[in-house]
N, C-alpha and C positions, 0 to 999 in steps of 0.2 A: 934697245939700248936705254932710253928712256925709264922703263918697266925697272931692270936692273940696278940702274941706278936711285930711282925713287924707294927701291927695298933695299940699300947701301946706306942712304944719307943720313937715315936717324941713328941706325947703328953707331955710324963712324960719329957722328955727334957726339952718342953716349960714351963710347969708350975712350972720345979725345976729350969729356968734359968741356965742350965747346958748346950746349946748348941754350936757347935765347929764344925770345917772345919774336924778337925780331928773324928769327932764322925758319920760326914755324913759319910765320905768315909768306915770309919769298917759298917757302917749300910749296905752299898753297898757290901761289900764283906761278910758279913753273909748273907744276899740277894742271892748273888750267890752260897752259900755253900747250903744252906736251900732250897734256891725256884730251882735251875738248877741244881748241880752235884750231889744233893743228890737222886730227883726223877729217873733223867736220869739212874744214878748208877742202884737205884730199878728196872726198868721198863727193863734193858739191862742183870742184872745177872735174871730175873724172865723169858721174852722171847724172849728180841732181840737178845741174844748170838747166840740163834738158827739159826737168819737168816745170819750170820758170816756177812762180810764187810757191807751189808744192813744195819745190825741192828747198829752197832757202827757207823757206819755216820747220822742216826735215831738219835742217844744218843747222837750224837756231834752239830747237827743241833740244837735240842732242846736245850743241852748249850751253845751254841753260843748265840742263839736267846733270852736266858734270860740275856747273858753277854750284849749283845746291847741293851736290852730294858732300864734296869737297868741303861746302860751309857747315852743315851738319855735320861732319867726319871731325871738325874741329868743336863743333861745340859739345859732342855729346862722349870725348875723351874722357876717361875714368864714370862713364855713368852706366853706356850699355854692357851687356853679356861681352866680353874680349874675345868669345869663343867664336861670334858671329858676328858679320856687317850686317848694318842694316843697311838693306839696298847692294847693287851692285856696284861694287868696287870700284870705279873711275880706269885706271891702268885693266880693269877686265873690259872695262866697256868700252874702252880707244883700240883694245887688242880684239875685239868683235867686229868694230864699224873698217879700222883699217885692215884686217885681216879678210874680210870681204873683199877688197880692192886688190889685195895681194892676190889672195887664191884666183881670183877672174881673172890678173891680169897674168897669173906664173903661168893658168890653163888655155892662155891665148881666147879668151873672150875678148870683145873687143863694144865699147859703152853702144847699147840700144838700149828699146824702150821700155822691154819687160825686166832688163838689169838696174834700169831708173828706179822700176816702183819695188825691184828686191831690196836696193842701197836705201830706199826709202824708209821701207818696212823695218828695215835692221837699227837704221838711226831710229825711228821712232821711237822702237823696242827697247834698244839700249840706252836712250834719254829715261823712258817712264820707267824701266826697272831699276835704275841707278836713285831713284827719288822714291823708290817706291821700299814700303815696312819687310819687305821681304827678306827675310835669315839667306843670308851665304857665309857656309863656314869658312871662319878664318885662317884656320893652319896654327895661331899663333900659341896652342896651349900643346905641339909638337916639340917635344925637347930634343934640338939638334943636335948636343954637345955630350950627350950618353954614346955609347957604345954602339953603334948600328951594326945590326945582323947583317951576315950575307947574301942571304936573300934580300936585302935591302937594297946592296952594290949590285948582284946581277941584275934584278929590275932595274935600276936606275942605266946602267948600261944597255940593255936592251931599249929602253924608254928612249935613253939618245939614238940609238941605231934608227927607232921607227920614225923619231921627229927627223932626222937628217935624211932621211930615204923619201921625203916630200916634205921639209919646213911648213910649205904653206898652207897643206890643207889637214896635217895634222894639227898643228896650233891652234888653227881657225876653228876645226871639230872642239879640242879639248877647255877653250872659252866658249865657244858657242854651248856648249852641254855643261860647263860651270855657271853660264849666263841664266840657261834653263833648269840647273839645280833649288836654283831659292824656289820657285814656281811648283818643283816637285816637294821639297820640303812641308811650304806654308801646307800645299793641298793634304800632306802625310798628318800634319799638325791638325791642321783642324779635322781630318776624320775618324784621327784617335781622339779628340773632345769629344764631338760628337757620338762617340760611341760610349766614353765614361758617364756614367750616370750621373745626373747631379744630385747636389750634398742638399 
């Protein structure tokens, strides 16, 4: 809900001409309520508690890492490529660490010790790639408002039937493999450098 709503709010801003200095910044602090202290919370009373000082530096790392994306995501407005974030997404990275909890918990797992250091691994992962230079395409140079093919609407309709035929562990796949996209990018980037000769 959250997710949905944070890709509503600027819209409705721009088209109600209701936008303000002051409307960024609460957008940024529901951001950090929503997308960082609310998963972290989930993901530390569900299994990090277990792992004691591990796990709360796990849960702080991952809000840190959404606290600085989010601050960067505001300062560097009109400077970077539009076509890409830099870092991953905050709403991608609360939809990785909480979609973790969901999937264990829709597949009847139930919090042990090697589920501690997985919840662990994934907060880490998803704090230091949310801060990190890594390209994730943005979607946003997609013009929604042209004519879509139909082959556009039958994929989107099949696309719901597969996420509805297991919510959980679809979504949790198609962020987790967005999460791991920047990682496959930068590596494509730099070994197409590496291979142009230099001037």
């Amino acid at each position: 809900v959250a997710m949905v709503l944070d890709g509503m709010d600027g819209r409705v801003a721009r088209w109600t001409n209701t936008q303000s200095e002051f409307g960024a910044q609460y957008d940024s602090i529901a951001d950090m309520v929503a997308f960082g202290a609310a998963p972290a919370l989930v993901a530390y009373e569900w299994t990090l508690k277990d792992l004691g000082t591990a796990g709360w530096i796990a849960a702080f790392l991952y809000c840190a890492g959404t606290a600085i994306r989010l601050a960067r995501f505001n300062v560097n407005i009109g400077v970077v490529d539009k076509r890409y974030f830099q870092g991953l997404p905050s709403p991608s990275g609360a939809a990785v660490l909480a979609g973790l909890v969901w999937v264990m918990t829709d597949f009847g797992f139930r919090p042990s010790d090697w589920l501690a250091i997985v919840t662990w691994v994934i907060a880490v992962f998803a704090g230091i790639t949310m801060v990190s230079n890594l390209p994730f395409y943005s979607f946003k140079e997609v013009n929604w408002r042209r004519r879509v093919p139909l082959w556009v609407i039958l994929a989107s309709v099949l696309g719901m039937s597969v996420v509805a035929s297991r919510p959980s562990l679809v979504l949790f796949a198609l962020f987790m493999s967005y999460a791991l996209s920047g990682y496959v990018m930068w590596a494509r980037e730099r070994r197409v450098r590496s291979v142009l000769p230099e001037e």
